[in-house]
C-alpha positions in Angstrom: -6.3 13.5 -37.2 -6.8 15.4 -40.5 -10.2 13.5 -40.7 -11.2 14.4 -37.0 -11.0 17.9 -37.8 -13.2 17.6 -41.0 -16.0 15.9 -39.5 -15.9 18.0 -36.3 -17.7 21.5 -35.9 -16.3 24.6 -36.9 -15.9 25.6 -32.7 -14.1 22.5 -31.8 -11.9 22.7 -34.9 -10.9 26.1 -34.1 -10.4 25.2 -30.3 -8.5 22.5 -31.2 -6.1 24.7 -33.9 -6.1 27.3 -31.4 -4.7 24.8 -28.6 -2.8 22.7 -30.8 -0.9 25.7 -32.4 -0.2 27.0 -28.9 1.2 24.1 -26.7 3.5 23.0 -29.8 4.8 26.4 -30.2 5.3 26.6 -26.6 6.9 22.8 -26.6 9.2 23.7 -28.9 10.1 26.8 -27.2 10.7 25.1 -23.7 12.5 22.8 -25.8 15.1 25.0 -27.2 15.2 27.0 -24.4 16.1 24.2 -22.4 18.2 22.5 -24.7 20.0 25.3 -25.4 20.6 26.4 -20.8 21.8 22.9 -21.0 24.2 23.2 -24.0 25.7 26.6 -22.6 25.8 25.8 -18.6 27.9 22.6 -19.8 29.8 24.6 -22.3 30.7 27.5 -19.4 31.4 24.1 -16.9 34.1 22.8 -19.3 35.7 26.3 -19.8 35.7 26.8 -15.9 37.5 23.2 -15.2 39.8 24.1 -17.9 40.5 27.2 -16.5 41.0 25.7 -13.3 43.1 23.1 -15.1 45.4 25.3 -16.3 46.0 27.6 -13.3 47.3 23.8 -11.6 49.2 23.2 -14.4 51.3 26.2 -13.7 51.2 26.3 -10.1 52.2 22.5 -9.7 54.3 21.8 -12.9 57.4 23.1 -10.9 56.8 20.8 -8.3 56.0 18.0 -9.9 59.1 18.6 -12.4 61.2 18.6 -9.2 59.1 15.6 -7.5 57.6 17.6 -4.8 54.4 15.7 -4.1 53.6 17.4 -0.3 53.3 20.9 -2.5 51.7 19.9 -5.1 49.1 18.2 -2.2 48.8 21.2 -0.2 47.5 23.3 -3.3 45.1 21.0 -4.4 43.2 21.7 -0.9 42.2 25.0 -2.4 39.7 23.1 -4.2 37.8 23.3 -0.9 36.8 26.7 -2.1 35.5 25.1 -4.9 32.5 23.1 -4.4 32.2 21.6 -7.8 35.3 20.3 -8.4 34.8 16.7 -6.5 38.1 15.1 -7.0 41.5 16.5 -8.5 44.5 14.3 -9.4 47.9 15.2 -10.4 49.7 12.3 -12.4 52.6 11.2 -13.9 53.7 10.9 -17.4 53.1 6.8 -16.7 49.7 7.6 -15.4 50.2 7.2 -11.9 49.0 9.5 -9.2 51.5 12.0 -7.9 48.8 13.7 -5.3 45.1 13.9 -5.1 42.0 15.5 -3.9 40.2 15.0 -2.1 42.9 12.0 -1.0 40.8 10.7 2.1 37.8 10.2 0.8 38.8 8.6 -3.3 38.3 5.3 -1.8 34.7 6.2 -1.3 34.0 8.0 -4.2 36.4 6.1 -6.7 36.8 2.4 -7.5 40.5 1.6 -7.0 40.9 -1.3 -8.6 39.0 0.1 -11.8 40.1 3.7 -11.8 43.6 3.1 -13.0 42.2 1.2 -15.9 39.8 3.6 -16.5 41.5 6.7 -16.2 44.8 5.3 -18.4 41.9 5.0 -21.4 40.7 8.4 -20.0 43.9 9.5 -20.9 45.2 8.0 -23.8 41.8 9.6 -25.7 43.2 12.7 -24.8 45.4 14.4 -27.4 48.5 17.4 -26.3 46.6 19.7 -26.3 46.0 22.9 -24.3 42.1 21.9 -24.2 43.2 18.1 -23.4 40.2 15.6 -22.9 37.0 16.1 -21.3 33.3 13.9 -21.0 30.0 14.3 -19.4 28.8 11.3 -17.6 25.5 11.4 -15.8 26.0 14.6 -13.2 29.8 14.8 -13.8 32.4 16.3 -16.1 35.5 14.4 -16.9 38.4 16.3 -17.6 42.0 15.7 -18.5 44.7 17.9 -19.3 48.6 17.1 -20.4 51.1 19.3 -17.8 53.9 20.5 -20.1 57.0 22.3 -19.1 59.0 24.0 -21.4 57.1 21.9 -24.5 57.5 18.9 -22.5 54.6 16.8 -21.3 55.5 15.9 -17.8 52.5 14.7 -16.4 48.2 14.7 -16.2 45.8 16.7 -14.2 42.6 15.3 -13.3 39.3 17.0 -12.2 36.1 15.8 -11.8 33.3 18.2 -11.6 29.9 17.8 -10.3 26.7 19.5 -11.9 24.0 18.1 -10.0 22.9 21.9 -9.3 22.8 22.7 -12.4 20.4 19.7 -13.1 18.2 20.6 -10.1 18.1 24.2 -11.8 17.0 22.7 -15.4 14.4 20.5 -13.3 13.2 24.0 -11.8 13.4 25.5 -16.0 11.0 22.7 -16.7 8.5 23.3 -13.6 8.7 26.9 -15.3 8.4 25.6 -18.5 5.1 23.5 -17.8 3.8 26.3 -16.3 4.5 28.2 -18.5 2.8 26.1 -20.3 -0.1 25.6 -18.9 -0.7 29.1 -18.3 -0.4 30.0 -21.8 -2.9 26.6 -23.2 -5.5 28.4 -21.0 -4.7 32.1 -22.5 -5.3 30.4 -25.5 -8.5 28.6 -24.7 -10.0 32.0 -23.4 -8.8 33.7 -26.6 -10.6 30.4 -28.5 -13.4 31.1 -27.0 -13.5 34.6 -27.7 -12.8 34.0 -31.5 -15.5 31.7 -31.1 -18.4 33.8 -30.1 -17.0 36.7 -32.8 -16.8 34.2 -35.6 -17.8 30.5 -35.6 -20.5 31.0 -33.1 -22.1 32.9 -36.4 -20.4 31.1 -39.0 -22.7 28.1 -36.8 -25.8 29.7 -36.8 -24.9 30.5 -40.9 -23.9 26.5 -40.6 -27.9 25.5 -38.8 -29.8 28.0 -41.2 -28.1 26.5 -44.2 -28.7 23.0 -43.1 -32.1 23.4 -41.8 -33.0 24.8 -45.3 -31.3 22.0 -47.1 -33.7 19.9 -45.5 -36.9 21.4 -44.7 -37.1 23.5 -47.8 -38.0 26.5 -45.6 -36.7 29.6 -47.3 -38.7 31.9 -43.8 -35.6 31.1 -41.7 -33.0 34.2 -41.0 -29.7 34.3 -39.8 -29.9 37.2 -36.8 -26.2 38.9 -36.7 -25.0 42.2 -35.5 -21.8 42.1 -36.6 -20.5 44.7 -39.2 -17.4 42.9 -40.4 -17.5 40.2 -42.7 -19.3 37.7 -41.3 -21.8 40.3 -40.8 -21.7 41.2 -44.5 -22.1 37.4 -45.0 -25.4 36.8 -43.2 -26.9 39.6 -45.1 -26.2 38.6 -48.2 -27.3 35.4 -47.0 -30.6 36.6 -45.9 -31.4 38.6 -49.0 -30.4 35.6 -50.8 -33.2 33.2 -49.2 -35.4 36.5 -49.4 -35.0 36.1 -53.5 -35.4 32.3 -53.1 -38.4 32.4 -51.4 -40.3 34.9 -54.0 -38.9 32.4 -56.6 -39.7 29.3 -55.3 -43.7 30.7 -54.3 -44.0 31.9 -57.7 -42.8 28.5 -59.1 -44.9 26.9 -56.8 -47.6 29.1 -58.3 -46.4 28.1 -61.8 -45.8 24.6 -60.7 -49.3 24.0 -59.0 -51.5 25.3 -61.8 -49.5 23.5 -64.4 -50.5 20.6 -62.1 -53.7 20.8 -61.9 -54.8 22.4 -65.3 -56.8 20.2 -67.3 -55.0 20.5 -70.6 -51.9 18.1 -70.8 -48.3 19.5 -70.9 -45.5 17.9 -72.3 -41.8 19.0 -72.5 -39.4 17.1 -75.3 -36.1 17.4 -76.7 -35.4 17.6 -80.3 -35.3 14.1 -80.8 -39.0 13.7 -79.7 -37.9 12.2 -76.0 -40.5 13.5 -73.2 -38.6 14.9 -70.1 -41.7 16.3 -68.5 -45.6 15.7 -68.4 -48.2 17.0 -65.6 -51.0 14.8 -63.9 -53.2 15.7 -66.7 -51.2 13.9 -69.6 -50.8 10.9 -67.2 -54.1 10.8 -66.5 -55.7 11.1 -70.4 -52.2 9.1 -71.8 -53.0 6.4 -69.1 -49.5 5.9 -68.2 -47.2 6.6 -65.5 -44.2 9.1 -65.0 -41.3 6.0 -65.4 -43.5 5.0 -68.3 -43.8 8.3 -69.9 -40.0 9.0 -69.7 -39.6 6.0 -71.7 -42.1 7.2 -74.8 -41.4 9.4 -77.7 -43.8 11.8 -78.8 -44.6 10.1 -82.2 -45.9 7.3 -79.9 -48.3 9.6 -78.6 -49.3 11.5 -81.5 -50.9 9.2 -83.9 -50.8 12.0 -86.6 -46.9 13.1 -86.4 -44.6 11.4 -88.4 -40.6 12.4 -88.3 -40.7 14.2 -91.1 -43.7 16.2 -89.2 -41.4 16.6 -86.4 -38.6 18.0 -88.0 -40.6 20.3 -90.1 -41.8 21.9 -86.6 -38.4 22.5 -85.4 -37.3 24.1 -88.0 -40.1 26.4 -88.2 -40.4 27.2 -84.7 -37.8 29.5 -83.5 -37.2 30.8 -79.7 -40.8 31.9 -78.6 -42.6 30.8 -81.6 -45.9 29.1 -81.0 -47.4 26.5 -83.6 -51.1 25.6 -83.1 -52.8 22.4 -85.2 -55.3 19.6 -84.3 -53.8 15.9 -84.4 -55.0 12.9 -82.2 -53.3 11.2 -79.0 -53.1 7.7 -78.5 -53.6 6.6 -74.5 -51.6 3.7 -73.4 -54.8 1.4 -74.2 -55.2 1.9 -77.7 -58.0 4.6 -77.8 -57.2 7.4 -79.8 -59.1 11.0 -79.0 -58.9 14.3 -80.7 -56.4 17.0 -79.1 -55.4 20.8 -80.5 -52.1 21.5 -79.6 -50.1 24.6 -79.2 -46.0 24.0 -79.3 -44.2 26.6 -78.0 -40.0 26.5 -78.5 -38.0 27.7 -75.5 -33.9 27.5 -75.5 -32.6 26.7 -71.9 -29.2 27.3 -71.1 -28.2 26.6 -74.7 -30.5 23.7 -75.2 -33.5 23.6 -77.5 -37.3 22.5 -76.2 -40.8 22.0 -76.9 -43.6 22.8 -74.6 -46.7 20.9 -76.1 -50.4 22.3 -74.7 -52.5 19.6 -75.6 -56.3 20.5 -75.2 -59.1 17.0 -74.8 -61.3 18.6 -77.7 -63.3 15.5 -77.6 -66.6 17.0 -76.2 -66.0 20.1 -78.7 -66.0 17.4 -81.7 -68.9 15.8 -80.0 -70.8 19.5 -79.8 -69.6 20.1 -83.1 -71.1 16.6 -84.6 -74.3 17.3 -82.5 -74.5 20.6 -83.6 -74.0 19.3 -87.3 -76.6 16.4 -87.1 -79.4 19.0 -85.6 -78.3 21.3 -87.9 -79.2 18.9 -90.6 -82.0 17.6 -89.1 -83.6 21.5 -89.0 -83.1 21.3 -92.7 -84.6 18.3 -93.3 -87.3 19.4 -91.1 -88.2 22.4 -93.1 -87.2 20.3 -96.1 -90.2 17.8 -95.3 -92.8 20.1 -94.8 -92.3 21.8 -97.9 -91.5 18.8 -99.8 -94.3 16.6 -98.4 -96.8 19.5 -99.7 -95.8 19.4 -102.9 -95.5 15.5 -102.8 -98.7 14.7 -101.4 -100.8 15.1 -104.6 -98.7 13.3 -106.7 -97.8 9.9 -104.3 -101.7 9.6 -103.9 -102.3 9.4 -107.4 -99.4 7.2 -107.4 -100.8 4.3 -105.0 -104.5 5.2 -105.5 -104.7 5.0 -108.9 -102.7 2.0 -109.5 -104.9 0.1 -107.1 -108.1 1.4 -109.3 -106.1 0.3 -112.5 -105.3 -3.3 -111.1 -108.9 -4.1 -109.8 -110.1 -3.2 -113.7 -106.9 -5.4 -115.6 -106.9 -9.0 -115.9 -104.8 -11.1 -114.0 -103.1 -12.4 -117.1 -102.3 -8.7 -118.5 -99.1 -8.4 -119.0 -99.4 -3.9 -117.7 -100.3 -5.8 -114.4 -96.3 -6.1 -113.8 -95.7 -2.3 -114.9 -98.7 -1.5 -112.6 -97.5 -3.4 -110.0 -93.6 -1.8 -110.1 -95.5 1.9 -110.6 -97.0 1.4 -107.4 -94.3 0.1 -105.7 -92.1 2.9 -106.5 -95.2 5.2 -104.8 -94.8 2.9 -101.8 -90.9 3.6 -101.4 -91.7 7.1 -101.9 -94.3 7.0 -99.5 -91.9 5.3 -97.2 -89.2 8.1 -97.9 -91.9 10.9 -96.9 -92.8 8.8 -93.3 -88.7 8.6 -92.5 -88.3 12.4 -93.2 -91.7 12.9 -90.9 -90.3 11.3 -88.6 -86.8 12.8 -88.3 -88.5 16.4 -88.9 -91.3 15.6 -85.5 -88.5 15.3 -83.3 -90.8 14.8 -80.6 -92.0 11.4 -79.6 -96.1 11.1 -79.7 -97.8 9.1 -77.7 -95.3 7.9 -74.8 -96.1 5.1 -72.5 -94.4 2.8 -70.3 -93.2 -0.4 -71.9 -91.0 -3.4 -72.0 -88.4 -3.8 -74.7 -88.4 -7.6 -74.8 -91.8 -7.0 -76.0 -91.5 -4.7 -78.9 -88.9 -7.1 -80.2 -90.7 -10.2 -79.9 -93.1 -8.4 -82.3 -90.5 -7.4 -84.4 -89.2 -11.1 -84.9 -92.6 -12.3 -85.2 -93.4 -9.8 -87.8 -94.0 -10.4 -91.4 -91.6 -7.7 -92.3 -88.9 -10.1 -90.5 -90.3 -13.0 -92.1 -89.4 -11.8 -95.2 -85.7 -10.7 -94.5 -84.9 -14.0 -93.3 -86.3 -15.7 -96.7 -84.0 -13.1 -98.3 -81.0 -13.8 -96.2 -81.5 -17.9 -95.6 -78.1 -18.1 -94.4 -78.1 -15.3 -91.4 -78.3 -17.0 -88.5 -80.5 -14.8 -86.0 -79.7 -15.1 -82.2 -81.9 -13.7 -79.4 -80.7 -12.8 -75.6 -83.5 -10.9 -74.1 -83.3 -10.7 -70.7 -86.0 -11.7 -68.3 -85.1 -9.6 -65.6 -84.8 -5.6 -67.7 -86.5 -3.0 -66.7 -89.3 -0.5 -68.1 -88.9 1.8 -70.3 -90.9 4.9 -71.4 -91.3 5.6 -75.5 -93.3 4.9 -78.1 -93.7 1.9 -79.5 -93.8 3.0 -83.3 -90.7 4.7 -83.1 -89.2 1.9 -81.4 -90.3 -1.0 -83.6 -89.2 1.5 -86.8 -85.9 1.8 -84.8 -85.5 -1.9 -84.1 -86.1 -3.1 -88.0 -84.1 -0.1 -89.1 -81.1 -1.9 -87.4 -82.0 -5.4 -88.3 -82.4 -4.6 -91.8 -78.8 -3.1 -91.9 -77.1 -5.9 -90.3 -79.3 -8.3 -92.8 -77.5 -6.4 -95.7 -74.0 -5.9 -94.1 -74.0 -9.9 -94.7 -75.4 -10.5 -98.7 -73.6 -13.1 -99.5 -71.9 -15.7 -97.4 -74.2 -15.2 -94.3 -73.4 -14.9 -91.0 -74.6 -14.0 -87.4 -77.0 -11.6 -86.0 -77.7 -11.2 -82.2 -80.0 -9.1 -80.6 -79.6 -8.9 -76.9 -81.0 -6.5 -73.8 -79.9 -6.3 -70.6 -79.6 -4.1 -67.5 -77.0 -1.6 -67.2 -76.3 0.8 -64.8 -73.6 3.3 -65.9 -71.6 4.7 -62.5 -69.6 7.2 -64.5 -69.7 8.6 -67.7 -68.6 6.6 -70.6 -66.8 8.2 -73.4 -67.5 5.3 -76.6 -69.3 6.7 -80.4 -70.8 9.5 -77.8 -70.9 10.3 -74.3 -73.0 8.2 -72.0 -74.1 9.8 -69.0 -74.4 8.4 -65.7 -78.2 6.5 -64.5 -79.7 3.2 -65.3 -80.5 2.2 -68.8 -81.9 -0.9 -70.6 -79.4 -1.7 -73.4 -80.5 -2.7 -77.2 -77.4 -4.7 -79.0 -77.7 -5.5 -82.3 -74.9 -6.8 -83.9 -73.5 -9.0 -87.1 -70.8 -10.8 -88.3 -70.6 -8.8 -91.6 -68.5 -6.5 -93.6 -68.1 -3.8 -91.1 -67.5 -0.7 -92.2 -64.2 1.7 -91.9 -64.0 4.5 -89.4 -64.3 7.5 -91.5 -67.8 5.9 -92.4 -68.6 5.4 -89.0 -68.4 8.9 -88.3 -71.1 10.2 -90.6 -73.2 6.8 -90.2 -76.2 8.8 -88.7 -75.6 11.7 -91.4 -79.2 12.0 -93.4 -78.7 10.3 -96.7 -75.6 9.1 -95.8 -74.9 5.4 -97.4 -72.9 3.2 -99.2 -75.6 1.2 -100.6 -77.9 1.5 -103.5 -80.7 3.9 -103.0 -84.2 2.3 -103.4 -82.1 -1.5 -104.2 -81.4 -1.7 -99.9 -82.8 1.9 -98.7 -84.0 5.1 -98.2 -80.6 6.5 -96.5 -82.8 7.7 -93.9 -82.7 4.4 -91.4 -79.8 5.6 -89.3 -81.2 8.8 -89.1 -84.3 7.6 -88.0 -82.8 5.6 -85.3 -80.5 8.6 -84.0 -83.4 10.5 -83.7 -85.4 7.9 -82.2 -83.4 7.3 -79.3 -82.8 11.0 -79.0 -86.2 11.3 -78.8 -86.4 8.7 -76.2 -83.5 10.6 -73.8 -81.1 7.9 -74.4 -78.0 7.4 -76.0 -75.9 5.1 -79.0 -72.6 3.6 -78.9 -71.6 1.6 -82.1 -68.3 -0.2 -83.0 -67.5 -1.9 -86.4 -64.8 -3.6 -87.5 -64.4 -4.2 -91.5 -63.7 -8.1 -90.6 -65.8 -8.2 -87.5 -69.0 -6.7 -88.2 -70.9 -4.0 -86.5 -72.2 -3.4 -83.2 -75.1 -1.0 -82.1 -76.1 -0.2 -78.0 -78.7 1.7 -77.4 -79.0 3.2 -74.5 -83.2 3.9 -72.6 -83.3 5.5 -69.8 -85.3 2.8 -66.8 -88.5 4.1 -65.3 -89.9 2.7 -62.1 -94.0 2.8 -63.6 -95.3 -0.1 -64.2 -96.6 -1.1 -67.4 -100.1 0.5 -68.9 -102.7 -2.2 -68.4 -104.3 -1.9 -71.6 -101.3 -2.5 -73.7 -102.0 -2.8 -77.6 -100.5 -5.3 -80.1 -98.1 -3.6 -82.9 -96.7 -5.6 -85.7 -93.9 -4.1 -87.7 -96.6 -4.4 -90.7 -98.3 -1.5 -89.9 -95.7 0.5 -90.3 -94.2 -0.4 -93.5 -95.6 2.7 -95.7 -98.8 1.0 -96.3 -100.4 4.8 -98.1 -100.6 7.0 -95.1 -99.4 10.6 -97.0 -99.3 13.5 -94.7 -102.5 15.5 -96.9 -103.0 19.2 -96.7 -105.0 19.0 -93.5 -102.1 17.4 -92.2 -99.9 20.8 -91.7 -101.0 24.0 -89.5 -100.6 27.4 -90.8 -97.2 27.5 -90.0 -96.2 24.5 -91.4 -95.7 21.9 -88.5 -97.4 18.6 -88.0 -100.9 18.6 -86.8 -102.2 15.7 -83.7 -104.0 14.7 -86.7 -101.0 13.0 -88.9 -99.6 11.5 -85.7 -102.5 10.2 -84.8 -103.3 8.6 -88.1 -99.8 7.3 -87.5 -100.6 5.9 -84.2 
C-alpha cells in the first residue's frame, strides 16, 4: 500500500487519503455507534426482565409459599400485555415447574425432554442474588431469578425474552449506517476533487514543468498559476528561478561554445598535475581522446616541466594570478611542437585549479626562423657586394698570377708546391665569393623547364663526384630515380650547385667507417599541409632525397643547419659554411620547400620539395657538368656591379 501511494500521482494519492481517511473514520463510527445501541438496548432488556422478574417475585411468592399454582397461573397471563416476554415459568426450589407461560404452546416452543436438563444447569449458574442469572442466546435473553420469602429461597422464575425487533432495528442502524456512508465517501470525493484543482492540479503542472526540464534541458517553459497562496508563491519563485537558469545556462553556453571552438588548447588540472578538463583543440593538437586525456598528467604533456617546475608554479600563483612562459607539448605520437602558455589559478568551492591557455606558436617560430634566415641573408647580401669589391683585385692576382708564375718554374722546382697551394687557397676563396653571390642574388637567372633525373645523372657522372668517391672508397652510393617524375622549372646551375652541396655533406657525415648514400626522386602530391623541418604546402612536387648512414647530427644543430656560416666542420679542411645556405636558398628560389631529419646514429635525411609544371621540356637542352661550376676564376670585376650595388645580367651571364 505504502508503495502504491509513492509511485502514484499526487491527485490519486490525495483522492485516495481523502477517501481512505473518510470511510475508515466513518467505519469506525458506525461501528461504535452500533456496537454501542447494541450494548445499551441489551443492557435496558436485562434491567426490564429483571424488573419484570421481580414484580412476579412479589406477586407470586405468597402463592407459591402456600402452593397455589391456579394464582400464580392466572398472573402470569399478564404477560400478554407484554409482547417480549415469550415464555415465563415459576419453579420450585427442586427445579420443577410450578406454572408457566405461555403453558399451551411450551411444547412448541420448548424441548421437553431437554429443557429440564437445561434449565436445572440454567439454574445452578445462577447465584442468590437479587440480579440472579441471565444469557443472550441468538434473539433471546435468558433470565433466572431465586424467589425468596422472608430470606428464604423458595423457588425460580423464568423468562425468556425475545429481541428480534431490536435486531430488525440494528439491521435498519446499518442500512443508515451504509448510507451514511456512502453519502459521506462521495462528500469526500467532491471535496477531493476540489482540493485537487486548488492544489495538486498545480502542484502537477509544477510536477510536468519540472520533469519536462529535467529532460529536455528547456529552461523557456513556465508554470501559468493564478493563485495567491502558497502554491502561488511557489510557481513564481519557480519561474524566476528557470528565468536565472536560463540567462546562466546561454551565457555558459556562450562561454562553453567558444572555449570549444577556440584554437588555443585549454586544460584544467588539479594540484597534483591530473587533467580534469580539455577542449577539442588540445584533443585535436595532443592527438588523444577525452578517456585518454583523463588518464594523463600534465608532465606527460609538457616535455619541459618537471615536478619541481610544477610545484614552483603553485606556489607562486595565488587566486587570479596568471603565469605566462614558452615550453613544448608532446602529442600522443611523439612529435613535440612549441606552445606559450598562460596558467591562470582559480579556487572552486575550496579546491585549488589551474587553467592552462596553450597557444600552437609553431608557425610564429617558423616566421621568426624565416624572418631570421632573410634577415641574414640581407646582410650577407650587402655583405657580398661590398666585400666582393674589395676582393676582386686581390683574388685575381691571386689565381692569375700564380698561373703566370707556374708556366715560367720548372716542373722540378720545389716553389711549384707553394705555388700550387697559393693558388689553391685563391680558388677556395674564389669559391667563397660565388656561394655568397649566390645567396645575396636571391633570384634564379635563367629558368627553364627541366627534369631532375637529369641534372643528377650529370652530377654522378661528373668529375667533381668522381673525386669524392676516390676520397670516400667505402660510401656506398645508391640511386632511385624515378622514371615516371615530372618537370620542373629552375635553373640548372643552382640545382646542380644544390645537388653536390648535399652530396658532399653526406660524403663527410661518413669519414671513416663508410656507409650508405641514396639519392632518390619521386612524385609527390601533398593533399594537406605538412608540418615536418618547415611547412609544406599543398600541390604537386617532385621530391630530392638525399640521405646517409652517418653521424647525424643533434637537434639543436639541426635548427640552425641552414644558418650562413653555420658548421661543425673545419673551415677550408670540408667547406666554406655556405653549402646549406646555398641550398636553402636554392630551393627558395625555386618556390619549393625542405624537410630534413637526422638522427646522431641514423644519419641525415634531406627532401626537397619542386613545385611540377605541365611544359614540356625546352628542345635545345644544354649539357652541364658539375665542373663548370667548381670556382674555376670567374670573380665578379668592377663592371660586374651597377651603381647601386646589385648584380648586373653581365655576372650571371658569365655564370651561365
Amino acid at each position: 500500500m505504502t508503495k502504491r501511494f509513492r509511485s502514484g500521482s499526487i491527485t490519486q494519492t490525495l483522492v485516495n487519503i481523502t477517501m481512505i481517511a473518510c470511510v475508515v473514520t466513518l467505519v469506525i463510527a458506525t461501528m461504535i455507534f452500533i456496537t454501542s445501541n447494541l450494548f445499551s438496548v441489551r443492557r435496558l432488556f436485562k434491567e426490564e426482565l429483571l424488573n419484570v422478574a421481580r414484580v412476579t417475585e412479589i406477586n407470586c411468592a405468597f402463592a407459591l409459599k402456600n402452593n397455589d399454582p391456579k394464582f400464580v397461573t392466572e398472573y402470569l397471563k399478564i404477560f400478554h400485555a407484554l409482547p417480549k416476554i415469550k415464555h415465563a415459568l415459576v419453579l420450585t426450589p427442586n427445579k420443577q415447574i410450578f406454572a408457566a407461560y405461555p403453558h399451551k404452546n411450551l411444547k412448541n416452543d420448548i424441548d421437553r425432554n431437554q429443557f429440564p436438563v437445561q434449565l436445572k444447569q440454567f439454574i445452578l449458574e445462577a447465584k442468590l442474588t437479587p440480579q440472579g442469572n441471565h444469557k443472550f442466546f441468538g434473539k433471546h435473553l435468558y433470565l433466572a431469578k431465586p424467589i425468596m420469602f422472608k430470606g428464604e429461597n423458595i423457588g425460580w422464575i423464568y423468562l425468556s425474552g425475545d429481541i428480534k425487533d431490536f435486531y430488525q432495528r440494528l439491521k435498519n442502524d446499518i442500512l443508515l449506517g451504509l448510507f451514511i456512508l456512502i453519502s459521506c465517501s462521495s462528500i469526500a470525493f467532491l471535496l477531493s476533487k476540489i482540493l485537487q484543482s486548488k492544489i495538486s492540479t498545480p502542484i502537477l503542472n509544477l510536477t510536468t514543468a519540472m520533469d519536462q526540464v529535467s529532460k529536455n534541458k528547456d529552461y523557456n517553459l513556465r508554470v501559468e498559476s493564478l493563485q495567491k497562496d502558497e502554491i502561488g508563491a511557489l510557481s513564481k519563485g519557480f519561474n524566476e528561478m528557470l528565468a536565472r537558469i536560463q540567462e546562466q545556462d546561454r551565457a555558459l553556453r556562450f562561454i562553453q561554445y567558444s572555449i570549444e571552438h577556440m584554437s588555443d588548447a585549454v586544460l584544467w588540472t588539479k594540484r597534483a598535475g591530473v587533467i580534469l578538463y580539455a577542449n577539442m583543440a588540445a584533443y585535436r593538437k595532443l592527438e588523444y581522446s577525452a578517456e585518454e586525456l583523463s588518464h594523463v598528467n600534465i608532465s606527460e604533456i609538457d616535455v619541459e616541466i618537471t615536478q619541481e617546475k610544477l610545484d614552483q608554479i603553485w606556489r607562486e600563483i595565488g587566486i587570479d594570478d596568471s603565469y605566462c612562459i614558452e615550453s613544448s607539448f608532446k602529442t600522443k605520437s611523439g612529435n613535440i611542437f612549441p606552445v606559450e602558455i598562460t596558467i591562470i589559478g582559480v579556487n572552486f568551492k575550496g579546491e585549488s585549479y589551474h587553467c592552462y591557455f596553450a597557444k600552437d606558436i609553431s608557425k610564429r617560430k617558423q616566421m621568426e626562423r624565416k624572418l631570421q634566415q632573410t634577415q641574414n641573408m640581407g646582410a650577407i647580401g650587402t655583405l657580398t657586394v661590398k666585400v666582393a669589391h674589395d676582393l676582386n683585385n686581390v683574388l685575381s692576382g691571386l689565381i692569375s698570377y700564380p698561373e703566370l708564375l707556374l708556366m715560367e718554374i720548372p716542373e722540378k722546382s720545389h716553389f711549384r708546391d707553394t705555388i700550387l697551394s697559393i693558388q689553391k687557397s685563391g680558388q677556395k676563396a674564389a669559391d667563397i665569393v660565388r656561394d655568397l653571390l649566390i645567396l645575396a642574388r636571391r633570384s634564379v637567372a635563367d629558368t627553364k623547364t627541366t627534369h631532375l633525373n637529369e641534372i643528377i645523372t650529370d652530377v654522378l657522372n661528373s668529375t667533381e663526384f668522381s673525386d669524392l668517391c676516390s676520397r670516400y672508397p667505402n660510401v656506398e652510393v645508391v640511386s632511385e630515380l624515378a622514371e615516371d617524375i615530372q618537370n620542373i622549372t629552375g635553373c640548372k646551375i643552382y640545382l646542380v650547385k644544390t645537388i653536390m652541396n648535399l652530396i658532399s655533406n653526406a660524403y663527410e657525415d661518413m669519414p671513416n667507417s663508410g656507409g650508405r648514400l641514396k639519392i632518390k626522386t619521386e612524385n609527390r602530391p601533398i593533399k594537406r599541409p605538412y608540418n615536418g623541418f618547415e611547412q609544406i604546402e599543398t600541390g604537386d612536387y617532385v621530391v630530392l632525397t638525399v640521405s646517409d648512414t652517418g653521424i647525424g647530427m643533434p637537434n639543436e644543430d639541426l635548427k640552425r643547419i641552414f644558418e650562413p656560416f653555420f658548421t661543425k666542420k673545419v673551415m677550408g679542411r670540408s667547406g666554406t659554411g655556405l653549402e646549406m645556405s646555398v641550398v636553402w636558398a636554392t630551393v627558395k628560389d625555386h618556390r619549393g620547400f625542405i624537410n630534413v631529419s637526422s638522427n646522431q646514429k641514423n644519419g641525415t635525411c634531406f627532401e626537397l620539395y619542386f613545385p611540377t609544371t605541365d611544359s614540356d621540356l625546352t628542345a635545345s637542352t644544354e649539357q652541364f657538368s658539375s665542373d663548370d661550376y667548381r670556382g674555376t676564376g670567374s670573380i665578379l670585376m668592377d663592371d660586374d656591379i651597377d651603381g647601386h650595388g646589385n648584380i648586373t645580367s653581365r655576372f650571371l651571364k658569365k655564370l651561365g
